[in-house]
C-alpha positions as CSV (number, residue, x, y, z in Angstrom):
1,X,-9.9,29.2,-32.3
2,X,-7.7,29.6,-29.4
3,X,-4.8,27.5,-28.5
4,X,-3.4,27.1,-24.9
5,X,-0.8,24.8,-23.2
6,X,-0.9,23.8,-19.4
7,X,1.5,21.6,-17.1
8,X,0.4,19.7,-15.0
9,X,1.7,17.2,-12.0
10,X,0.5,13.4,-11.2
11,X,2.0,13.5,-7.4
12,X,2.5,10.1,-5.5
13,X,3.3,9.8,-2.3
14,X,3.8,6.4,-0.3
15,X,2.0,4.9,-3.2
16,X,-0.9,7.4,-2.7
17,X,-1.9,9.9,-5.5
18,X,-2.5,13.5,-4.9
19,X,-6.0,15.1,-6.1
20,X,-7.8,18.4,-6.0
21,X,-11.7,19.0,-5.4
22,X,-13.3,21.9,-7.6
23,X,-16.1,23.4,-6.8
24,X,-17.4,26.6,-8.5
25,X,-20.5,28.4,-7.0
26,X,-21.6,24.7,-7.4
27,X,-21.6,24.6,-11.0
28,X,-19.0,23.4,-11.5
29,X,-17.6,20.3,-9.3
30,X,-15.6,17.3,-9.5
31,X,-11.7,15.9,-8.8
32,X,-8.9,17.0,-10.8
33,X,-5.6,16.4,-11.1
34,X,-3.0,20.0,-10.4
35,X,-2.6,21.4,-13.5
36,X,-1.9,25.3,-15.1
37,X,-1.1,27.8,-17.8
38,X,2.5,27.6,-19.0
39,X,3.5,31.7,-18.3
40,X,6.0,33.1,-20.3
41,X,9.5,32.5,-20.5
42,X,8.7,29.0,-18.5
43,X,9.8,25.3,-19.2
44,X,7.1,22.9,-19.3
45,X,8.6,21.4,-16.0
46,X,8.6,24.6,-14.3
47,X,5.2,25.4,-14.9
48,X,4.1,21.7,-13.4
49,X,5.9,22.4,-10.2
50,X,4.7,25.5,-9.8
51,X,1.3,24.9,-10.7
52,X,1.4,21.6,-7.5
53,X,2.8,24.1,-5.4
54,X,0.2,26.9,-6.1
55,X,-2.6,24.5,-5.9
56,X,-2.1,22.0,-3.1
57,X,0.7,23.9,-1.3
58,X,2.6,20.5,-1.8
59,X,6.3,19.8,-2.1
60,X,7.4,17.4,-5.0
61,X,9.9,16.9,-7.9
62,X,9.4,15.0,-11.5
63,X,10.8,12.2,-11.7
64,X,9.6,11.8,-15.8
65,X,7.1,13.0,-18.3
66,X,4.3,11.1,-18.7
67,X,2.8,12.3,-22.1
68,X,0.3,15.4,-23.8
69,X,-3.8,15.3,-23.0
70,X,-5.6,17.2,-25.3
71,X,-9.2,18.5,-25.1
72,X,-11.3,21.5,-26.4
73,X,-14.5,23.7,-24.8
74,X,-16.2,26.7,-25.7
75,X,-15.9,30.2,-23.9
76,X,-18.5,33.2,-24.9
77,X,-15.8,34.4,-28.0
78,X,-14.8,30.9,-29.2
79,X,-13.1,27.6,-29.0
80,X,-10.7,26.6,-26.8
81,X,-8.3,23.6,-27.7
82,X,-5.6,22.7,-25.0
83,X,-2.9,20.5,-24.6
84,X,-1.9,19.3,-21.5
85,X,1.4,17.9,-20.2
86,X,2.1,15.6,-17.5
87,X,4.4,14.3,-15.1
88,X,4.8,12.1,-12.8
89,X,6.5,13.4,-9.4
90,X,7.2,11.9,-6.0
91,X,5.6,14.1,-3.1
92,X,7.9,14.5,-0.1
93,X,5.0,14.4,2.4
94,X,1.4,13.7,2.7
95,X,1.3,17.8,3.4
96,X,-1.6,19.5,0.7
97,X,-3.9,22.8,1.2
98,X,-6.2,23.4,-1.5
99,X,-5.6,26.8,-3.5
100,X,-9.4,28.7,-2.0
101,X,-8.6,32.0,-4.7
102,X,-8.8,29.3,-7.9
103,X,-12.1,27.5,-6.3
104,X,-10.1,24.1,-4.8
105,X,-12.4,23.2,-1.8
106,X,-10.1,20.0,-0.8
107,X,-7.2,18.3,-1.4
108,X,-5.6,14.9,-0.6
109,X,-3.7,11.8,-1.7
110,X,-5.8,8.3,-2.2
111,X,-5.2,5.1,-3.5
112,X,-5.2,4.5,-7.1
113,X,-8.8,2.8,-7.0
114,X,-10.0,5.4,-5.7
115,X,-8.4,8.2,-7.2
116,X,-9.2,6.3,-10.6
117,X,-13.2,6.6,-9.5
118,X,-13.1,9.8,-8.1
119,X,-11.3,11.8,-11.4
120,X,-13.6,13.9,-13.5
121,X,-12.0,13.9,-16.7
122,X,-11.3,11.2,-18.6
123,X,-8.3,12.3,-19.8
124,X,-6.6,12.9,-16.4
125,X,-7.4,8.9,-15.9
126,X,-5.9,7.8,-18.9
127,X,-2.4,10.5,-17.4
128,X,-2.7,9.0,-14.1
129,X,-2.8,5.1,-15.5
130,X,-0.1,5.8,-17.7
131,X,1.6,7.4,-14.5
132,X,0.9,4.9,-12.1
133,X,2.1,2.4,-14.4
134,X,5.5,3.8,-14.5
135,X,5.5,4.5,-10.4
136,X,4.6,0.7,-9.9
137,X,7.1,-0.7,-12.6
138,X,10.3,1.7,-10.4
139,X,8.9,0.8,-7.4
140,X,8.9,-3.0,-8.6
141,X,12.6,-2.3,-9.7
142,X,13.5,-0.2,-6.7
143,X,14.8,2.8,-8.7
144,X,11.2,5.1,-7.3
């Protein structure tokens, strides 16, 4: 078994949530969340804003964590099982390019009902509730 550990960002912007569009030689498509490999020597916050920035070109900062995702697949030698960590961060614009070397075909912010629909994974939609929770309860208390 293999274990690996990514970072990854929930980005809101004006109430809109940032999302990536996949699409590998069309076998593999859907809407994700920015999210990467922790290099070494990194923090787990480092690696999130690096891993927005290298995928949607966009400029944010965490604001909090939001909590661990965890999920396994199979590659041709074995089992991978990752954990994923969140967090929330406010975007400083609407500005996002999609990363074309890792296979991001668009990029975008959207309102959570539709962001909600359009997310592949179920665990990025149970990260971006959780997330979205906390970006509406701040807002609500005017410390976002």
């Amino acid at each position: 078994m293999i274990e690996a550990v990514s970072c990854g960002g929930i980005v809101i912007f004006r109430a809109k949530i940032l999302l990536l569009y996949k699409n590998i030689r069309n076998r593999y498509e859907g809407w994700v969340l920015p999210k990467g490999t922790v290099e070494p020597g990194e923090t787990y916050e480092e690696t999130a804003l690096r891993e927005v920035k290298e995928e949607t070109g966009a400029d944010a900062s965490i604001v909090k964590y939001v909590g661990k995702s965890s999920y396994s697949f199979l590659v041709p030698e074995d089992k991978v099982e990752k954990d994923v960590h969140w967090f929330l961060m406010k975007g400083r614009s609407y500005y996002s390019r999609p990363q074309s070397s890792e296979y991001f075909r668009d990029s975008g912010y959207y309102k959570y009902h539709e962001a909600i629909h359009l997310l592949k994974f179920q665990n990025e939609k149970v990260m971006l509730e959780k997330a979205y929770d906390e970006y509406r309860r701040m807002s609500k208390s005017r410390s976002w």
